[in-house]
C-alpha positions as CSV (number, residue, x, y, z in Angstrom):
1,X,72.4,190.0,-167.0
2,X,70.1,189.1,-164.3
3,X,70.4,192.2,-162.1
4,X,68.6,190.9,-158.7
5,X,71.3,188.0,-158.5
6,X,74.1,189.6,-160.2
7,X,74.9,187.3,-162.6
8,X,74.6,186.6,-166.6
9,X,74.1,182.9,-167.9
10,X,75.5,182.0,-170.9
11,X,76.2,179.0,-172.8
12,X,78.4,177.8,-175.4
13,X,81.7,176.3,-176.5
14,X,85.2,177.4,-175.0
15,X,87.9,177.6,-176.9
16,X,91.5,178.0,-175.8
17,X,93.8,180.7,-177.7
18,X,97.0,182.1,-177.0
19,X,98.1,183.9,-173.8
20,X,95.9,182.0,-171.6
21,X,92.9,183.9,-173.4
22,X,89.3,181.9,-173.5
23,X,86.7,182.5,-176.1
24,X,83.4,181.6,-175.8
25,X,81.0,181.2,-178.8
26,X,77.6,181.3,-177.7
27,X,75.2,179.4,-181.1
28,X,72.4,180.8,-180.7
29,X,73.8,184.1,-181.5
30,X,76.8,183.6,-183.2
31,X,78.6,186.3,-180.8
32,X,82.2,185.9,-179.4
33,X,82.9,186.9,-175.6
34,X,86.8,186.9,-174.6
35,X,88.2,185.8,-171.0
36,X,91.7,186.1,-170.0
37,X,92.5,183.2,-167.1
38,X,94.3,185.3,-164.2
39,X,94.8,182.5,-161.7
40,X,92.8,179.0,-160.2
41,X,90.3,181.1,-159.4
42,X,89.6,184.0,-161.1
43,X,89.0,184.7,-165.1
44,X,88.7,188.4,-166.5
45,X,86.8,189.9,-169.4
46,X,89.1,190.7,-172.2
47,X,89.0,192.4,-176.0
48,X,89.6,189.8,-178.6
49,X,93.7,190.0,-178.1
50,X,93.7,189.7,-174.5
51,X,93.9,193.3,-173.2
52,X,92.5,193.5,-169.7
53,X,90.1,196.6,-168.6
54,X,91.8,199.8,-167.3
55,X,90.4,202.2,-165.0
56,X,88.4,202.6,-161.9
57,X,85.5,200.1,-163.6
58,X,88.1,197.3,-164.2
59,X,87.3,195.2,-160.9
60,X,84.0,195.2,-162.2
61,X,84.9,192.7,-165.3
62,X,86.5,190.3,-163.2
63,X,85.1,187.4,-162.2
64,X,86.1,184.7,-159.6
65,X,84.9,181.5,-158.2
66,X,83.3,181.4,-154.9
67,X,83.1,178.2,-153.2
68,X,79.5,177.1,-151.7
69,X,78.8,175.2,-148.3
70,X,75.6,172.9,-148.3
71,X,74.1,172.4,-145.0
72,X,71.4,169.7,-143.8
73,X,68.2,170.1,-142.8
74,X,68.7,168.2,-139.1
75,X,65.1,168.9,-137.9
């Protein structure tokens, strides 16, 4: 993860498996990462079955869309 901007870039095929559960494959390394769809906006990192993280550190594995507003230079 890219610490100073707070975000990890990763590529790779979805799949869609039971329970609204995502997996994605990434090639390169072969590795499986698992994402549970919580709503329109917001996904959360999951074990392999679907079960969410618990605890005081579970906001940290969620992860939502922002939306971005591009303004023009009008100099």
């Amino acid at each position: 993860m890219d610490s100073k901007k707070g975000y990890d870039k990763a590529s790779g095929t979805f799949q869609v498996l039971d329970n609204n559960v995502l997996m994605l494959v990434r090639p390169s390394s072969g590795e499986h990462t698992f994402y549970k769809v919580k709503d329109a906006n917001s996904i959360v990192l999951t074990d392999s079955v679907g079960n969410e993280p618990e605890g005081e550190n579970a906001k940290f594995y969620v992860l939502k869309s922002e939306k971005y507003t591009t303004y023009k230079n009008r100099g």
